[in-house]
N, C-alpha and C positions, 0 to 999 in steps of 0.2 A: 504494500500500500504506500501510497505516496501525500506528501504534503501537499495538499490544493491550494492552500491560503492563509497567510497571517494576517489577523484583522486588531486595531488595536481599541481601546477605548479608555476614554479620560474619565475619572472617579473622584467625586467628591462629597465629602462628607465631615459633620462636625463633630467634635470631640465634646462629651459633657463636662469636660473640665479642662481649664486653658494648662497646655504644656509647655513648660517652664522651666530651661537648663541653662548654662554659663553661655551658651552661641547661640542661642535663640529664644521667639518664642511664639507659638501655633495655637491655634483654637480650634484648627480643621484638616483632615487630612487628604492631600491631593496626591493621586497616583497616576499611572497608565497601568492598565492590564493589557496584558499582550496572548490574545488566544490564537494558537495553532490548530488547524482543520485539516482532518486527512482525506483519504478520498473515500473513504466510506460516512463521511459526515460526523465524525466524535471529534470531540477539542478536548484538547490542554491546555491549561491557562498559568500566568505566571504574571511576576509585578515589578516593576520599576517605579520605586516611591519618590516623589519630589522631597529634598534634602538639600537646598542650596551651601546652606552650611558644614554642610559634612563630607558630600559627597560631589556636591556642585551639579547635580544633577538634577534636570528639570521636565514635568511632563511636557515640555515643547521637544526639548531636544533629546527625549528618548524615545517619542515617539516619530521625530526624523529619522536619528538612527535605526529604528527599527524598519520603518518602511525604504529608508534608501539602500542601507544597506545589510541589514542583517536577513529580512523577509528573501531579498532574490538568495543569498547563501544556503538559503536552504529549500527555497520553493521548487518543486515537482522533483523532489528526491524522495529518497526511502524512508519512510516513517518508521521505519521499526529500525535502521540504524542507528539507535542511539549515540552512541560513541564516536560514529565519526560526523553527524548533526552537531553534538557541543562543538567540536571542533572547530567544526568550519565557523559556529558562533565565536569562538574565541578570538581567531585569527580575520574576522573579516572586516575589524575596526582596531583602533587603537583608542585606549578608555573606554569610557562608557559603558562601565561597569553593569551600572543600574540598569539599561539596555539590554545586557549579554544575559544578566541574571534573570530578567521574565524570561526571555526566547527558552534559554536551558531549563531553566523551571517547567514551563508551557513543554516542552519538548519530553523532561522527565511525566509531567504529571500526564500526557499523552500517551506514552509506553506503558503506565502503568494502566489507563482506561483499556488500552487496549487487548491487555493481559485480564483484564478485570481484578485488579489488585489492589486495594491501597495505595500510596506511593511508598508509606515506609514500608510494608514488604517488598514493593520493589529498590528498596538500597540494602533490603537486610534484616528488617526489624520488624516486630512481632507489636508491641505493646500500643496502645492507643491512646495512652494519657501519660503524659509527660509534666512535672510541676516547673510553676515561674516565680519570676518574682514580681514586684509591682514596685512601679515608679513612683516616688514623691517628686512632683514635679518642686522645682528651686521657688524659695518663699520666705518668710520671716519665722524665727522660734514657735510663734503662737499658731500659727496657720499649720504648719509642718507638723505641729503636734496632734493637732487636731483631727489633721490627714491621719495620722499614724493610728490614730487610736479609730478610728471608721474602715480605714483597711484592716486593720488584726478583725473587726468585728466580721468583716465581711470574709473571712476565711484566710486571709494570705497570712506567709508565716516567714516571708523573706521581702525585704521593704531594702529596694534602691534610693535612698537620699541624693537630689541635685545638690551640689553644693558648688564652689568655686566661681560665684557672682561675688564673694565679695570677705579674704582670706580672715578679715580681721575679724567677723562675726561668724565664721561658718561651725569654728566647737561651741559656739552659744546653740545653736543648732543643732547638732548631732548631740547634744547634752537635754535637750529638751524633748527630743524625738525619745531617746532611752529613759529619759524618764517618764514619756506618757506611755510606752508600750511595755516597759520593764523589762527583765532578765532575759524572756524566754523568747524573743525573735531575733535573726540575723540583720544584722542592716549592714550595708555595704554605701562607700561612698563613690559618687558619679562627678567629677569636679570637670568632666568635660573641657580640657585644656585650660582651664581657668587659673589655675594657680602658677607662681613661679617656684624655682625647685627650692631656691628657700621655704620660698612658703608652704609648700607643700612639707617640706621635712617639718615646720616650725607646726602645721596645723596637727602633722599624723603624730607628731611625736606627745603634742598637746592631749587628746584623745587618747593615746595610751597609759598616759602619765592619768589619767581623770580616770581610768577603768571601764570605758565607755566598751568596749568589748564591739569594735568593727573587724567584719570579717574580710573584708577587702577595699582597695581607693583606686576607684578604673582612671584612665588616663588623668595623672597629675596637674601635667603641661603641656606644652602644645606640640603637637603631632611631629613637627619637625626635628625638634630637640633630642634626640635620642643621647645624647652625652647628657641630660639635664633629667632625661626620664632613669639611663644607668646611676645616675646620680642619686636620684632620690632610693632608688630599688638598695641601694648599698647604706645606706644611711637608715632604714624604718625597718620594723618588725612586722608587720599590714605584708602581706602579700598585694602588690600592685600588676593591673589588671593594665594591657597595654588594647587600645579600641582604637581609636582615629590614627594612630601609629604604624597599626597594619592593613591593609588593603591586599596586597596579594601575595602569594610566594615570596618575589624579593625579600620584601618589609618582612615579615616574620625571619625569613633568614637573618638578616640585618638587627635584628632585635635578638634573635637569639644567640649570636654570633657576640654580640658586647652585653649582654647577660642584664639588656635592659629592663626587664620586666619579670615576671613570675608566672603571670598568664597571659590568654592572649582572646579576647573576645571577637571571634568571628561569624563574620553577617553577610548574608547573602545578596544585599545590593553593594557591600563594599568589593566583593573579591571577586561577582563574577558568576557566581550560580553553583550549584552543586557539585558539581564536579572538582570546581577551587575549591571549597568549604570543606571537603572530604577531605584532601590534600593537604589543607593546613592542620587539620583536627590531626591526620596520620602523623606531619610535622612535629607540631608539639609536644607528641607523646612519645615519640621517638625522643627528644629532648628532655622529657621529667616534666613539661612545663603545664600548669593548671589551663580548664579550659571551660570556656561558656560560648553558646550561641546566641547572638541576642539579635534585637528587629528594630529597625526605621519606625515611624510613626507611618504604618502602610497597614491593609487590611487583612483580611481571613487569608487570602491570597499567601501571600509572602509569609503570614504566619504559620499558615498549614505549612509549606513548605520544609519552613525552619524547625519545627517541630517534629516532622519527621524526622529529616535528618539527626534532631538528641535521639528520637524514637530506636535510629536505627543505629547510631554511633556514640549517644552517650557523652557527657561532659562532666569532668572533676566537680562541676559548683553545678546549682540551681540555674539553668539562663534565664534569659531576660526575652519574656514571649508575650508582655502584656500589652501590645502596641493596639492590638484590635481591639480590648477591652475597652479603652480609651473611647472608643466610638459611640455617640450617641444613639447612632441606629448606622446598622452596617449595609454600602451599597452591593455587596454580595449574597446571593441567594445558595446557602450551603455551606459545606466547610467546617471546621474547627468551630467550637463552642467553649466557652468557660463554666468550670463545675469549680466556685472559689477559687484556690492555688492551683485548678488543673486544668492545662489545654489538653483537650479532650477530641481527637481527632474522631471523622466520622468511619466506619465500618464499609467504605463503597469504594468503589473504582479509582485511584488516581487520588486528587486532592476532595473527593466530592462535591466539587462544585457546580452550580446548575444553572448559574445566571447571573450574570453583573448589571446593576442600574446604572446609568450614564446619568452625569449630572450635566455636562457642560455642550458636549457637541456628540453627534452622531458616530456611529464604529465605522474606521476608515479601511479601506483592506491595502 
């Protein structure tokens, strides 16, 4: 069977609660899904999230990339070659990551409709709920507290802290979050390039020294700095989580090579799609090094995806899968559902999904 058509469509949807980190801040989440058709009529579908900040990627220009040139790379070829389909996805553009990652997403969750599988059976993996953790998005002591103590209510039991908008008040913060939740949840902190490597030593050392009991601090500083992120890693007792640092192969080698970091947080519109996210996960653990999947602010889409992939390869920490919860009402019909701290993948073919609403313009083929 062969691929008939890649047709893309723009998604938009609001978040019940404004998200709020050190680079940004969102009330809504804007994506492209990118569905693959084969020639017997069944799609794959897959997502590239708008992320100006992170990834610099936007649903204008991944949905050019997709149609100019990712679509003919693959159009009226073999549908069930997998393997050499990502391929030609990888090599037919340079960037545009978020791009590469629907197409092989769409491409994966297609093999597996066509098997009638799951998608995590088809990498491997048996289990259909996998736990997350939940984001506090970045706020004042009072607010943050507040949050913390409506999330534990609401079942989660591992709480992401934003922090790093602002170094001087962020243990007033992580001190108020632990004492509205008490002893018994994990928090982790998210400083999203925000701090500098002093600072970061001066805050994590702060935190330790108070007994605040954090289980990890994802990127410190800024993405570039990797002598500033080695820096802090040699300096703190916090296992530091390297995220906007790595993007693909290189970058993990590079990090693990000067012994920047401890883990390494990999997501499928930074690196590329499944097939990179596999590779780096094998990477890491070849290396000793701790490991999380985590997500864009993008939908069921990219989260089913992502969720497979723990489903079917597993990560040292809790990841971070709460990106679709965030959603006020979700523009995907199907897919992954949240049971409290559990994505909870559906039981059907592929990713299960059965229909995306467009919010903005019509699906383009």
């Amino acid at each position: 069977m062969t691929i008939a058509a890649v047709r893309t469509h723009r998604l938009s949807a609001p978040l019940h609660t404004p998200f709020v980190t050190a680079l940004r801040r969102t009330t809504t989440v804007d994506t492209l899904v990118v569905e693959v058709i084969d020639s017997d009529g069944r799609s794959g579908f897959g997502e590239a999230p708008q992320v100006w900040k992170v990834t610099g990627a936007s649903v204008a220009g991944a949905e050019a990339c997709v149609r100019d040139m990712l679509a003919p790379a693959v159009a009226g070829r073999d549908a069930d070659d997998l393997v050499a389909r990502c391929a030609e996805v990888r090599t037919a553009v340079t960037g545009n990551e978020s791009a590469k990652a629907a197409l092989d997403v769409a491409l994966h969750d297609l093999a597996a409709r066509r098997l009638g599988v799951p998608l995590v059976r088809l990498l491997g993996g048996t289990t259909l709920r996998v736990p997350t953790d939940v984001t506090l998005a970045a706020g004042d002591a009072v607010e943050l507290a507040a949050a913390a103590k409506q999330r534990r209510a609401e079942g989660f039991d591992v709480l992401k802290l934003k922090v790093g908008t602002d170094a001087a008040t962020d243990l007033d913060r992580v001190r108020a979050v632990r004492a509205a939740v008490g002893p018994g949840m994990r928090i982790r902190l998210d400083a999203n390039q925000g701090w500098t490597p002093r600072e970061a030593v001066r805050v994590i050392r702060g935190i330790v020294d108070a007994g605040l009991d954090v289980e990890l601090v994802e990127q410190p500083v800024s993405r570039w700095d990797l002598d500033g992120l080695a820096w802090v890693s040699d300096r703190v007792e916090v296992p530091i989580l390297a995220d906007e640092s790595v993007f693909g192969v290189r970058d993990l080698v590079e990090v693990i090579r000067r012994r920047a970091a401890d883990m390494v947080n990999v997501k499928l519109a930074k690196c590329g799609g499944l097939h990179t996210a596999r590779t780096l996960l094998d990477l890491a653990r070849a290396h000793d090094m701790g490991t999380i999947v985590g997500s864009m602010m993008e939908s069921a889409v990219g989260i089913g995806a992502a969720a497979s992939l723990v489903a079917a390869y597993r990560t040292t920490a809790v990841s971070d899968l709460d990106a679709a919860w965030w959603l006020a009402w979700s523009p995907v019909r199907g897919g992954v559902r949240y049971d409290g701290a559990t994505v909870v993948l559906p039981d059907a073919p592929g990713l299960g999904i059965t229909s995306v609403t467009e919010a903005k313009v019509q699906a383009r083929s």
